[in-house]
N, C-alpha and C positions, 0 to 999 in steps of 0.2 A: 504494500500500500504506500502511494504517495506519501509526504509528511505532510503536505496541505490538506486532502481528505482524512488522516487521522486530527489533524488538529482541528476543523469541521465537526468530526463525531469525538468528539472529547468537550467541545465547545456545547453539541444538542445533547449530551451525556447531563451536562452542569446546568441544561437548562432546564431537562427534565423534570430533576433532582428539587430545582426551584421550586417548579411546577408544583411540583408533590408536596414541598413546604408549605407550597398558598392554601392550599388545598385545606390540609390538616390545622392548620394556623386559622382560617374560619370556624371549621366545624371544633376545634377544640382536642379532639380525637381522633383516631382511625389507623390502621393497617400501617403504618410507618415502615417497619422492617422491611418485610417481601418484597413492598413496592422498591423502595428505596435499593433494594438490592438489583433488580432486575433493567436498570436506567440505562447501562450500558450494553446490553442484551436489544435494550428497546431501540437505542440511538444508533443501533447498525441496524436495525429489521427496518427501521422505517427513514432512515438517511440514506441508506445505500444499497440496501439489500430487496427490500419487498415491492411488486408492481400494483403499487394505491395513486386514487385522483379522489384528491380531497373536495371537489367541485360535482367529483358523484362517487357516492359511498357505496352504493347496491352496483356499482360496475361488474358486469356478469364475471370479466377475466382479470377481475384484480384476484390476487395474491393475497390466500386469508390470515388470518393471525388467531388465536383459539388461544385463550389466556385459563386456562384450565382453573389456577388458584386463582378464583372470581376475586377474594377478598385484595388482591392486587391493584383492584379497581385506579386508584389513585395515579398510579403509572403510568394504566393505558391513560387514561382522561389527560394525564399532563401531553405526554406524545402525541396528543390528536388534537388538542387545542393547540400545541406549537405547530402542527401541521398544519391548517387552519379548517379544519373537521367544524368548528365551531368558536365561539370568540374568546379568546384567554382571562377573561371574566368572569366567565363564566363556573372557573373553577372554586370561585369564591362561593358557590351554591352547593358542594357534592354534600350529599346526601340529606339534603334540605327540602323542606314540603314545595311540589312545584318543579322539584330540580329535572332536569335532564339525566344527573350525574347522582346515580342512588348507590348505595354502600359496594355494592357487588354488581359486575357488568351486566348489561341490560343490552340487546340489540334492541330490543323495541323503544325505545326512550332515548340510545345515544348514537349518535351520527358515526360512522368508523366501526363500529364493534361487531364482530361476526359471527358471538356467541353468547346467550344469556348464561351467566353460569347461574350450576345449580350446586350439589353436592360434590366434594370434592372425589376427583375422580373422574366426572361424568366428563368432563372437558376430551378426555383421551377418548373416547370413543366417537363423540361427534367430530374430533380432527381425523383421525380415521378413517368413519364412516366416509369425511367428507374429499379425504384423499383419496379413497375406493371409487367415487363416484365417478373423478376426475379422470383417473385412470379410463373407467371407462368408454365413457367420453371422449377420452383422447384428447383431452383440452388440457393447455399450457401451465394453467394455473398451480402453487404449490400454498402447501399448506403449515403454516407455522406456529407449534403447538410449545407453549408452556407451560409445566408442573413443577410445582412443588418437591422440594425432595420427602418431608413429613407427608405429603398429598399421595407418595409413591408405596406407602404403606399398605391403600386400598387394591383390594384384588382386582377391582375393575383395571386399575392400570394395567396390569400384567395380562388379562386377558385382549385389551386393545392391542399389548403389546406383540402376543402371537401371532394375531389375526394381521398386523400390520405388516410384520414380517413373511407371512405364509404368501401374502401375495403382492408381495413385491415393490411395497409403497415408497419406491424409490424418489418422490414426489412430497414426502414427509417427512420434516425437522423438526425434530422432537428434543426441545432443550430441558433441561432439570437445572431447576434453581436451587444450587445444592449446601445452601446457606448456614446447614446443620442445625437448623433451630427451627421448631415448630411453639405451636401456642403452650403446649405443656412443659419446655425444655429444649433440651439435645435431641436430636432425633434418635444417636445411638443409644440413649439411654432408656427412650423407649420402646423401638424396632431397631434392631443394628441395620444402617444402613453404608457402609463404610464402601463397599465394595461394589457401587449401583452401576459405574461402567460396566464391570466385567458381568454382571446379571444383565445387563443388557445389550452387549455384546453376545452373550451366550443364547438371551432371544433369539438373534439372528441380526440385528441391528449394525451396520457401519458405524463403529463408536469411538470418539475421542474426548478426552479428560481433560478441560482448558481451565485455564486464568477467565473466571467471566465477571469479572469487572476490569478488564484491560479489551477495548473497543477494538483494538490494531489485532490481538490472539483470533477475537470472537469473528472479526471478518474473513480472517484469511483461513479459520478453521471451513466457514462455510461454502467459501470460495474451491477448496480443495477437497469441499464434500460433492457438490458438485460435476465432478469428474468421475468420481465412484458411483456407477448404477447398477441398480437390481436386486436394493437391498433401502430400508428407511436407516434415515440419519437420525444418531442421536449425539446428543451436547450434552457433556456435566460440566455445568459449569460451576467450577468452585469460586465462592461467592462469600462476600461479609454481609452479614445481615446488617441492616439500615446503612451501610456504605453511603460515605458522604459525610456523617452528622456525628463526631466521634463520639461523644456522650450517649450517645442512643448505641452505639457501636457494643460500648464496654457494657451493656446494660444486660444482664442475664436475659429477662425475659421483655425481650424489645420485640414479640410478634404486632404488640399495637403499642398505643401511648398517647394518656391523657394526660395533658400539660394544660397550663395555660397560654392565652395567645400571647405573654408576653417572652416564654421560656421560646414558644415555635418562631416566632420574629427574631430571639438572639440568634435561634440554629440557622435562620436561613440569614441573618444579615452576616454569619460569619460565613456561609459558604457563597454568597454576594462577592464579598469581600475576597475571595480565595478567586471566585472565577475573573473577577475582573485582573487578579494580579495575573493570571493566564492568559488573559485578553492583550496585558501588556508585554508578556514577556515574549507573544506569538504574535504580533502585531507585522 
C-alpha cells in the first residue's frame, strides 16, 4: 500500500473512532469496546475495500457488510454518516425516541445497513445465506461479515461455518473481532477461545491471524485473500478492546460504559487532540 492511502485510512480510522465518541457522549452510555475496537477493520471495508454508493443504499450490486455483533451498532452509524449515508448529526440521536440510529443495527430504520441484527450469532448465517445466493446468481457482489470472538461461542457460528465452506463461498470475508473480552470477562475464561484461526482453518476456511487494529496489515491481508479461490476467507483479527481511548482500554470490563458526558468529551477531546497532531505530522 501506498503511504498516502494508508495515511487516508489511519486519518477515516480516527475519525471513526470520533464518531463513536459523539455518539456515546449524547446518549451517556452504550457498547464503547466492540465498537471502538473494530474502526480500523471499518476504515479499510468502506475507504478502500467494499463497492457502496452512498447516494443509493439498496444498490442491487453493492458489496454487503453483515455486522453480526448488532451491539456494534455505534461503529457502523459513525462509518456511514462519514460516508454521507446520512448527516453526521445525526449521531447525536443513537438510540433516542425518533432516532434513525437504535441501540442495535436496524436495516429498516438506517440508510447503509444490510442486516437487522438479532441474536448473537444469527448474523453468520444471513452472510452466508446471503453469499450462497450470490454464488448462485453469479453476480459480483461479496459479502463482508463481522463477529464477535465471545459471539463465536454460539453453535450457530460453527454450523454457518460448515455450510460456508462445503460450498465454496469463496465470495465470503469473514472477520473475528478477536478482542478477548466479552460482556462477562475474558472470553478464555469462559469458553477457551485461544486457538479460533486454527478451528477455523480446520473448517475449511483460507485463514490468517493479523494485527486488526493496524489499517496497512488488514488491507493487504484482504488484498492477498483475494487471489486464493474456492475456499471463504476468514480474518482474526487480534484487537484491543475500546482501542483509541486508553482508560476504557485498561478497564476490565469495558464491553459498555456509563460515564458522564463530561468524562466522554475528555476521551474524545484527547483523541481530537492526538489526531490533529497526525494531521500535522502527515501534512
Amino acid at each position: 500500500m501506498e503511504n498516502s492511502a494508508k495515511i487516508e485510512l489511519r486519518k477515516f480510522a480516527y475519525e471513526i473512532r470520533l464518531g463513536i465518541l459523539e455518539q456515546l457522549k449524547y446518549l451517556g452510555f452504550g457498547h464503547s469496546g466492540g465498537s471502538l475496537s473494530i474502526a480500523d477493520l471499518l476504515a479499510v471495508l468502506y475507504g478502500k475495500v467494499m463497492r457502496i454508493d452512498s447516494s443509493h443504499p439498496d444498490w442491487e450490486e453493492r458489496d454487503k457488510l453483515i455486522c453480526s455483533k448488532g451491539h456494534a451498532g455505534p461503529a457502523i452509524y459513525s462509518v456511514l454518516a462519514l460516508k454521507g449515508f446520512f448527516p453526521y448529526e445525526t449521531l447525536q440521536t443513537l438510540n433516542k425516541p425518533g432516532t434513525i440510529l437504535p441501540s442495535h443495527c436496524d436495516r429498516l430504520k438506517t440508510p447503509g445497513v444490510d442486516m437487522t441484527a438479532g441474536s448473537l450469532g444469527q448474523g453468520t448465517s444471513v452472510a452466508v445465506g446471503t453469499a450462497f445466493a450470490k454464488k448462485i446468481k453469479g453476480t459480483p457482489e461479496r459479502v463482508f461479515l463481522i463477529v464477535g470472538d465471545g459471539e463465536s461461542e454460539e453453535g450457530q457460528v460453527w454450523e454457518a461455518a460448515m455450510f460456508a465452506s462445503t460450498h465454496h463461498l469463496d465470495n465470503l470475508y469473514w472477520f473475528v473481532d478477536n478482542n478477548q473480552k466479552q460482556i462477562d470477562g475474558y472470553t478464555n475464561e469462559i469458553i477457551e477461545l485461544t486457538n479460533i484461526d486454527e478451528r477455523l482453518r480446520a473448517f475449511g476456511f483460507d485463514t490468517v491471524r493479523i494485527n486488526g487494529n493496524n489499517v496497512e496489515t488488514i488491507f493487504d491481508a484482504i488484498e492477498q485473500a483475494q487471489t486464493r479461490l474456492g475456499r471463504p476467507h476468514a480474518f482474526v483479527l487480534d484487537t484491543i478492546k475500546a482501542c483509541g481511548v486508553p482508560e476504557l482500554e485498561k478497564t476490565y470490563l469495558n464491553h459498555a460504559a456509563n460515564v458522564p458526558f463530561e468524562q466522554w468529551e475528555k476521551w474524545q477531546n484527547a483523541l481530537q487532540e492526538e489526531y490533529e497532531v497526525f494531521l500535522r505530522e502527515n501534512e
